[in-house]
N, C-alpha and C positions, 0 to 999 in steps of 0.2 A: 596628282600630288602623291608622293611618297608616304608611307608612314612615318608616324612619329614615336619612336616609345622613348616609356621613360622609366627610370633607371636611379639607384641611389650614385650606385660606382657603375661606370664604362670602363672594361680592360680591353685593351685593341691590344691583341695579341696572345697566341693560344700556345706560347715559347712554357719553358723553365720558371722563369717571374709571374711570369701573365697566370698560367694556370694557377698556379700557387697563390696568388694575390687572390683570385678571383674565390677560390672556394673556402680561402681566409674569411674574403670578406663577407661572402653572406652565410659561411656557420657565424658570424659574430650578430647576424641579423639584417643585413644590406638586402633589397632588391639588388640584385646584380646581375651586371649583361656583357656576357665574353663573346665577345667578336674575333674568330679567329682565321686566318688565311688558309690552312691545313687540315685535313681529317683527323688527325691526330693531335694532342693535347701533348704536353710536354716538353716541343724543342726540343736542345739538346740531347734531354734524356733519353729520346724518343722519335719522333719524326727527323733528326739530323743522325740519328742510329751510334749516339757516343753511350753505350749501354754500358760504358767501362768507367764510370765518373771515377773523378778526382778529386781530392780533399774531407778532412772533416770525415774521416773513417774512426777515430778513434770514440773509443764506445762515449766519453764523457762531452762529445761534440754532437751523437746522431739525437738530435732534438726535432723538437720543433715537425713540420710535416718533413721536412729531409729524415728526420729518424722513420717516421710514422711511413714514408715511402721503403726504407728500407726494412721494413720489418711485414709493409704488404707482399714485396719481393719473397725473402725468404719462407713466407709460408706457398705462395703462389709457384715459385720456379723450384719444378723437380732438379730436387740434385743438389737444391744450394745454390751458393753464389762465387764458388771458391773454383772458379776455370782456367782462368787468366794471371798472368801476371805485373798487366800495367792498373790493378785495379783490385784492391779486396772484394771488390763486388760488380762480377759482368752475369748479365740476363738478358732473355731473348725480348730485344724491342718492344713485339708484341706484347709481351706481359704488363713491360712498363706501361705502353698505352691504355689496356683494358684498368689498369689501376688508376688512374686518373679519372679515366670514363665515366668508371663507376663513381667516385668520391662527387665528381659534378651530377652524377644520375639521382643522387641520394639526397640534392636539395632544393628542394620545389623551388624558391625565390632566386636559384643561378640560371639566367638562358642561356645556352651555349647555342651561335650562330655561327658555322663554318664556311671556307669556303668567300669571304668578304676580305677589301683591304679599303683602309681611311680613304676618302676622295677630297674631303675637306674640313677642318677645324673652324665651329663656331664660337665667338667671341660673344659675353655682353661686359663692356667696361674693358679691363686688364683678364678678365675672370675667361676660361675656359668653359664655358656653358655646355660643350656636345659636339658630336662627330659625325659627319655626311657621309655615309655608305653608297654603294652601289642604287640600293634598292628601299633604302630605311632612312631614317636619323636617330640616331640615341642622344636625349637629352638626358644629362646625368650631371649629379651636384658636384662630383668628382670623378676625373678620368686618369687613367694613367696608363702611359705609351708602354707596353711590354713588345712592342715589336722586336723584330733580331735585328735591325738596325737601326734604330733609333727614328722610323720614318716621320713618325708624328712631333716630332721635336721641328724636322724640319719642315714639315705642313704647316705648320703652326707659326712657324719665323721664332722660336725660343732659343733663348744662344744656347751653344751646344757648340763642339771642337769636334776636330777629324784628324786624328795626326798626331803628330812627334810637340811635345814641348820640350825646348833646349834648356840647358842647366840652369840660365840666368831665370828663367821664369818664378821657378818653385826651390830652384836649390836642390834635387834631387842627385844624389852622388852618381848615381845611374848614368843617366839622363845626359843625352851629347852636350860636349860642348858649342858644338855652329855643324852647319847640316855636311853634311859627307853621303857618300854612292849607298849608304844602305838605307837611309833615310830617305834620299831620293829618288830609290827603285821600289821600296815599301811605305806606303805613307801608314800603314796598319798592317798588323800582324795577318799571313796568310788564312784565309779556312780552309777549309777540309771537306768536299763531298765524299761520304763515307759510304762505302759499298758492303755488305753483307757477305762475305764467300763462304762455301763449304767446301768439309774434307767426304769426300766420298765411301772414303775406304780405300782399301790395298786392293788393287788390282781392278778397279771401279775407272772407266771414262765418263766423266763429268761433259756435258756441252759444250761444244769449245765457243770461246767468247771471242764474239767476230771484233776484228779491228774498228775504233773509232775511225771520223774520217780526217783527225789529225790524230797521227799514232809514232811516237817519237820512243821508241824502246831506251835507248841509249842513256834517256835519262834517269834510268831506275837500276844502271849495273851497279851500280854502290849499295844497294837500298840496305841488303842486309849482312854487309862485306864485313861485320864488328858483332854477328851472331850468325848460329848455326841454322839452316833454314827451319831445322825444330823450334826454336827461341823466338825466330820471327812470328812465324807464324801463332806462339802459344802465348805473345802481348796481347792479345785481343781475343781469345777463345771463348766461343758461347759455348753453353750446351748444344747439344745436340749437335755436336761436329759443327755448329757454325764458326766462325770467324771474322770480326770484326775489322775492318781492313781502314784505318786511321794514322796511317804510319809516316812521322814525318821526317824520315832519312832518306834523299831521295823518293818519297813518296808520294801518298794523292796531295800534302797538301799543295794551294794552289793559288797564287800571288802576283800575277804577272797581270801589271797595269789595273791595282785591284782599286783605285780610284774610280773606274769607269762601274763600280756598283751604287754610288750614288749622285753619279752626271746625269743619269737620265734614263727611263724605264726599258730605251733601247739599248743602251751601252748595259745595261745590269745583265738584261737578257740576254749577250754577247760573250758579259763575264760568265754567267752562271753554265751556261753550254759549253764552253770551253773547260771551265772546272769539270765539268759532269762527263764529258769525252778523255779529260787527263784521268781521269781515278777508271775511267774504263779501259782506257791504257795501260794503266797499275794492273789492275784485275787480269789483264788479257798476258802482260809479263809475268806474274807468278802462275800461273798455271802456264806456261809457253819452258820457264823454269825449271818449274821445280816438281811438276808433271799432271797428267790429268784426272786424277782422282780429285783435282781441288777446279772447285767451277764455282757460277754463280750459286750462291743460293734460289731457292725459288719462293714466291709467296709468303717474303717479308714487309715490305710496305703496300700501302693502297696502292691503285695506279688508277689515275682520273679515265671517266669513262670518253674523253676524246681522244687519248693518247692513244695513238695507232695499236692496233692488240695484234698485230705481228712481234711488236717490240714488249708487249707487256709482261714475259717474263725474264727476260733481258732487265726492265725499266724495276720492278718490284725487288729485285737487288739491293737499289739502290737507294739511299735516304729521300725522304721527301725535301729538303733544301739544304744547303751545304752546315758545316756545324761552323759558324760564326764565333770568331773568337775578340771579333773585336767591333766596335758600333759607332756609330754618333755617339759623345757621350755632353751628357747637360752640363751646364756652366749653371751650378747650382750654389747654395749659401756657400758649402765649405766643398772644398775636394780633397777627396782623398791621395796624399801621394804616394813618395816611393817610402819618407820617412816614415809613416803613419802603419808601414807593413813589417818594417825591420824591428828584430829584436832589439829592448832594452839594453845600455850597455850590463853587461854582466847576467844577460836575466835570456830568459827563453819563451818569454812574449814579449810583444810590443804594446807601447802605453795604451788606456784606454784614452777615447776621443773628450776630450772635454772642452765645453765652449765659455768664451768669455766671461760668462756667469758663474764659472764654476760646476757648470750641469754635466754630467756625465751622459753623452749620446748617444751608446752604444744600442744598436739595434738588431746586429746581426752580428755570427763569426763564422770568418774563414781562418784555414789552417793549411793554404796549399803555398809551395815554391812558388816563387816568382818567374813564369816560363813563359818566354816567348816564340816564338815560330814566325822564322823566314827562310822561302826556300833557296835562298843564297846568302851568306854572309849571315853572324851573329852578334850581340853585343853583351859586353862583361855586363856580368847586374853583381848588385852587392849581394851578399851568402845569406838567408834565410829557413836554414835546414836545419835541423837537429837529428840526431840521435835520439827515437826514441821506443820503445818494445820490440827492442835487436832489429830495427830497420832504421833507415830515413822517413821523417817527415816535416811538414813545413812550423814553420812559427807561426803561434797563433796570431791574431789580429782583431779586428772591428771594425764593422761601417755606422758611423754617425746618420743619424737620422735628416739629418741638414742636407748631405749628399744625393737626398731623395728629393730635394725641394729646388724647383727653378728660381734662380735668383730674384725675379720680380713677376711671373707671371702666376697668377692663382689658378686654382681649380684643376692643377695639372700633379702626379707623381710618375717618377718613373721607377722602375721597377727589373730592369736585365742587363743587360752589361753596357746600358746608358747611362747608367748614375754620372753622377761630377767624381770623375777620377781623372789621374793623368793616364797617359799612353802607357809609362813607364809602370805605376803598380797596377796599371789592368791589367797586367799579365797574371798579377793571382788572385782578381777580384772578379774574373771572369770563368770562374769553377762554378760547375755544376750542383754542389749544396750549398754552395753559398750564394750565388744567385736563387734557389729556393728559398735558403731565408730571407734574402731580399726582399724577396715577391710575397712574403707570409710578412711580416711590417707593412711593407706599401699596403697591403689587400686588409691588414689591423686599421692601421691610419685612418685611409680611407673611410672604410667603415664609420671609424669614431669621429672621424669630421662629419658625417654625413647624421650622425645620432646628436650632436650637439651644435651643430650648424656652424660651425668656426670652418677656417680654411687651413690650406695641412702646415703652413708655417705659422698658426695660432695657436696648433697642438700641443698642448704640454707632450713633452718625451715622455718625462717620467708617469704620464697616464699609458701612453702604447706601452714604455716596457712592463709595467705593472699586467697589462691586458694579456701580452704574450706570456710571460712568465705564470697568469692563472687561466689561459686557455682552458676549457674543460676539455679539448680534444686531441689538442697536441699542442701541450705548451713547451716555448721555445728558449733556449737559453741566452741569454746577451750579452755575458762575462764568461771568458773560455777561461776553464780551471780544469785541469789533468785528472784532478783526482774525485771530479763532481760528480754525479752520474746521477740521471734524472729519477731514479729510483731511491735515490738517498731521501731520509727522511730529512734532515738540514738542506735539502737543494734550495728551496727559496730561500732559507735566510741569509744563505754567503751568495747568492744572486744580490738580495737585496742589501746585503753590507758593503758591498763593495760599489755597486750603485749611487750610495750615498754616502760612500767614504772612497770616493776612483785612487785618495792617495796613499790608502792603506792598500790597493792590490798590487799581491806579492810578485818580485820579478821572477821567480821561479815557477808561476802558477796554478802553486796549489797553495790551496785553502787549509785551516787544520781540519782534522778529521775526527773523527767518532765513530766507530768500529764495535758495532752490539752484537753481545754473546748469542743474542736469539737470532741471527742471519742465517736462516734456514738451516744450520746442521747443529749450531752450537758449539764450533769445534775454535772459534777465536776467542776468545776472553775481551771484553768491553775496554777498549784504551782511548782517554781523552788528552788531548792534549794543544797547544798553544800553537806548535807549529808542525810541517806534516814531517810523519812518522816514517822511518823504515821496518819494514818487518823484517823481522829472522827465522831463520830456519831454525825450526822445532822438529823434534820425528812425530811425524805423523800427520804435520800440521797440513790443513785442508785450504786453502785458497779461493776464495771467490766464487762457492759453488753456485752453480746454477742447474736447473731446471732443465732435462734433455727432452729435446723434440726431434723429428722424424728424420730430419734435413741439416740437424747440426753436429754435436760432439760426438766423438765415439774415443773409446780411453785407449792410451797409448804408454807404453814402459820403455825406458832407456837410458841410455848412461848421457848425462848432463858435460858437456865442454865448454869453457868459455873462454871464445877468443882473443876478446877484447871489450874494453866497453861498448855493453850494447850492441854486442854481437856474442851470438850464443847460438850452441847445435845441438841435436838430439839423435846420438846414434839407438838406434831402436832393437830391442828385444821382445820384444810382443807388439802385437799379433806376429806369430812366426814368419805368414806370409812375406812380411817386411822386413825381418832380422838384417841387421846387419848395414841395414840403407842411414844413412847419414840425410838429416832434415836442418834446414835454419828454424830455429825457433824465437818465434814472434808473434808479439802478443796487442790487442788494442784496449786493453783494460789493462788498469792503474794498479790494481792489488796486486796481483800478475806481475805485473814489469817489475815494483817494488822486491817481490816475493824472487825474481826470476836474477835480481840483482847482489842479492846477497844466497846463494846456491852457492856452494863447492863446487869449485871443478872434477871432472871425472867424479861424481856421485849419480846412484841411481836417482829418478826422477821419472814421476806417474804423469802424463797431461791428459787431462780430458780436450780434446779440440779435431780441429777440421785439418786434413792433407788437401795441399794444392800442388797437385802435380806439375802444374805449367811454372811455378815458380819454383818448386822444391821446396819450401815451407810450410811449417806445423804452426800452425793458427790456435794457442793456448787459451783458454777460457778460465782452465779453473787446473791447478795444480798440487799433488802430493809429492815429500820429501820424506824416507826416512834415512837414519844414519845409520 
């Protein structure tokens, strides 16, 4: 006989969700037991090597432990986080992982068992009772699936889609009308086995990276035919000369007959080596390119101690599984669609979720584009971007708490890019913070069904968002407002007004604000007011200051241009070394942007903030004006 443990919460799955949920749920007080397939903790962030996340960058979104991750980042990654330009924030994997590690190391009541996958779901009733392990069983009051595809949905027999829903379904504007050659070569958006490469230096031979034993060059002569081979290569820039190699212009990812990842454990493993040979194809064409200073990296991910150790630093390259961007996803109370993502007409969020009662759902936000990936053929999506701190970024959103919940089966949440959504808005519900927030709800939920013994669609909402919102360790925001920031002394109360008034939030999304003279320097004068404010330029007037540390701002002088809405430049004048170089100036804080909005053209302008070189932008935190 097997063991048996038991367990408040069961997370199967050691993904983005899964983690997340799991150390959710036992700082709230869970016995809790993370069963993960991986060495590595994180998913995406980390074991599939997407260290360049997207979404939910802007300072009034990083809450919740998505904040609380990136601010163990910045202290942890020499140098910052400012390398890349598909990403305000790329760091070396490693880092990501040790930060997780540790957050599960630091609470006695989490077990983390690696290295395990579900063999079988046990029932008592409708109720989801516990999971058949290799070696184990975990009985547990509450489980929830964070696999990377949705495995345990289908262990289980819980409905759950694979696929395309066509227009008549949901009515999504997106959304095909009857199936057509793209739909019928991609029934899901391609992943991506992500390979780690480095630049060596100038005048450095890197290993040469021997051919897969299907090696198809030809497919990658476009890859970076629309940038400079500098440009390519500086969308995914880690420190320390690494390079994040995730490129989907002719690149790794990788889609061909990608139904055969959930026919059957032999077809997965037919998909997954065939991925894992194209992206070493990839690898093997840009350094064959564009010369050999650039090879693999070495002794980035684990490599299992069976794997043949002729191939182990070849294999250590490479992500420990491919980066999934799309799952099983649950047929749960509500789904979320394409409507549920698109801006308000006139406004620059999308409504909050509310359910037939009148309840406001909101459990989580994302703020990324709607983007899908297939390595042939595209489809039009409707425009969810704005302009906002002299860049693009996406419109905000919300996932309902219903979405976590199987339509009739108890004792189950999920938690990763399985929620009940359609094909069509998972293309922006499957971002990197915002499946973290995901997994910090599911891992709250849980918890508090397991403290008061009710089952997760018993749960009052408005208890989880109350919980998130007073987390004592990283509490989470659930109503996305531009000009919020968790630091604000009114953050709970327009959290909580808008909560229990969804028909007073503004489509502009921001809150009014209150602006105190004692903000560390004193230099703003106290302004209250009804609805949000623009500031003006005053001489001298001091911006949003904050606090410098070792790895962030350093001050910068130069003449202000603006090009356009929401587009602005900063030719510089100090530090000398840089005279003369022209920067995009871009900000993800609100005072900032406000402040950065109403600026003269052609005037001097002080910023305190970060240079990224790979993108050419000056990263504003806090800025001076005189006239």
């Amino acid at each position: 006989m097997f063991p048996v443990l038991k367990a408040d919460v069961l997370v199967v799955g050691g993904g983005t969700g899964g983690t997340s949920a799991a150390v959710q749920a036992a700082r709230r007080g869970a016995k809790t037991i993370l069963v993960s397939e991986f060495p590595w903790l994180g998913g995406m962030l980390t074991s599939a090597g997407v260290c360049a996340p997207d979404g939910n960058e802007l300072a009034a979104f990083q809450t919740g432990l998505w904040g609380a991750f990136l601010r163990e980042l910045q202290q942890r990654q020499p140098g910052g986080l400012d390398w890349g330009w598909v990403s305000f924030f790329t760091y070396d994997p490693r880092i990501g992982a040790e930060i997780f590690a540790d957050w599960v190391k630091c609470l006695p009541n989490l077990q983390w068992i690696s290295g395990q996958t579900a063999q079988d779901v046990i029932f008592e009733d409708n109720r989801i009772s516990g999971v058949r392990f290799a070696d184990f069983t975990v009985s547990a009051k509450i489980t929830l699936d964070a696999t990377e595809l949705g495995d345990l949905l289908a262990l289980a027999d819980v409905g759950h889609c694979w696929g395309w829903e066509f227009q008549a379904e949901w009515g999504e504007p997106s959304a095909p009308i009857a199936s057509n050659d793209l739909t019928e070569r991609y029934s899901v958006q391609a992943p991506t086995w992500v390979a780690i490469m480095q630049d060596f230096g100038e005048g450095a031979v890197a290993p040469e990276i021997p051919a897969p034993p299907v090696d198809n060059p030809d497919r990658f002569f476009d890859a970076w035919k629309d940038y400079t081979p500098e440009q390519f290569l500086n969308y995914g820039r880690l420190p320390g000369g690494l390079l994040m190699i995730n490129w989907p212009i002719c690149g790794n990812d990788y889609g061909e007959k990608v139904d055969r990842l959930i026919e059957s454990q032999a077809s997965r493993q037919q998909f997954l080596q065939e991925s894992l040979w194209h992206s070493q194809s990839f690898a093997r064409f840009i350094q064959t390119q564009l010369g050999p200073r650039y090879g693999l990296a070495e002794n980035i991910f684990p490599i299992s101690k069976t794997e043949n150790q002729s191939n182990s630093s070849l294999l250590s390259a490479f992500a420990l599984h491919p980066y999934y961007r799309e799952s099983r996803r649950l047929r749960g109370i509500s789904t979320v669609k394409e409507q549920d993502i698109l801006p308000v007409v006139g406004g620059r969020v999308a409504k909050l979720p509310i359910d037939s009662e009148g309840i406001c759902e909101t459990i989580a936000i994302g703020n990324y584009a709607n983007d899908h990936h297939y390595t042939s053929g595209d489809i039009p999506l409707q425009p969810k971007s704005i302009r906002w701190g002299g860049r693009w970024t996406g419109t905000p959103f919300t996932i309902p708490y219903s979405a976590l919940i199987p339509a009739s089966t108890d004792g189950l949440l999920v938690c990763e890019k399985n929620i009940s959504v359609s094909h069509i808005a998972n293309g922006a519900t499957r971002l990197q913070p915002l499946v973290m927030n995901i997994g910090q709800a599911a891992g709250m939920a849980a918890a508090l069904c397991a403290e008061v013994g009710c089952q997760p669609r018993d749960l009052a909402v408005r208890v989880l968002q109350e919980a998130l919102l007073q987390d004592s360790e990283a509490r989470a925001a659930v109503v996305p407002l531009f000009n919020l920031t968790r630091e604000r002394s009114d953050w709970l109360h327009w959290q909580r007004y808008y909560l229990d008034r969804p028909q007073a939030y503004p489509a502009s999304g921001e809150c009014p604000v209150s602006v105190k003279s004692d903000r560390e320097t004193g230099f703003l004068n106290e302004i209250s007011v009804l609805e949000p404010i623009t500031l003006k330029v005053e001489p001298g007037l001091y911006v949003n200051p904050r606090s410098k540390t070792a790895n962030t701002e350093s001050q910068f002088s130069g003449i202000f241009r603006r090009l356009g809405a929401q587009d602005w430049t900063l030719t510089l004048t100090s530090p000398p070394s840089l005279a003369d170089r022209t920067w995009q100036l871009v900000t993800l804080d609100w005072e900032t942007d406000r402040f950065l909005q109403s600026c003269e053209t052609e005037k001097p302008l002080t910023v305190w903030g970060r240079l990224n070189f790979a993108g050419a932008w000056l990263l504003a935190g806090a800025v001076t004006s005189k006239r």
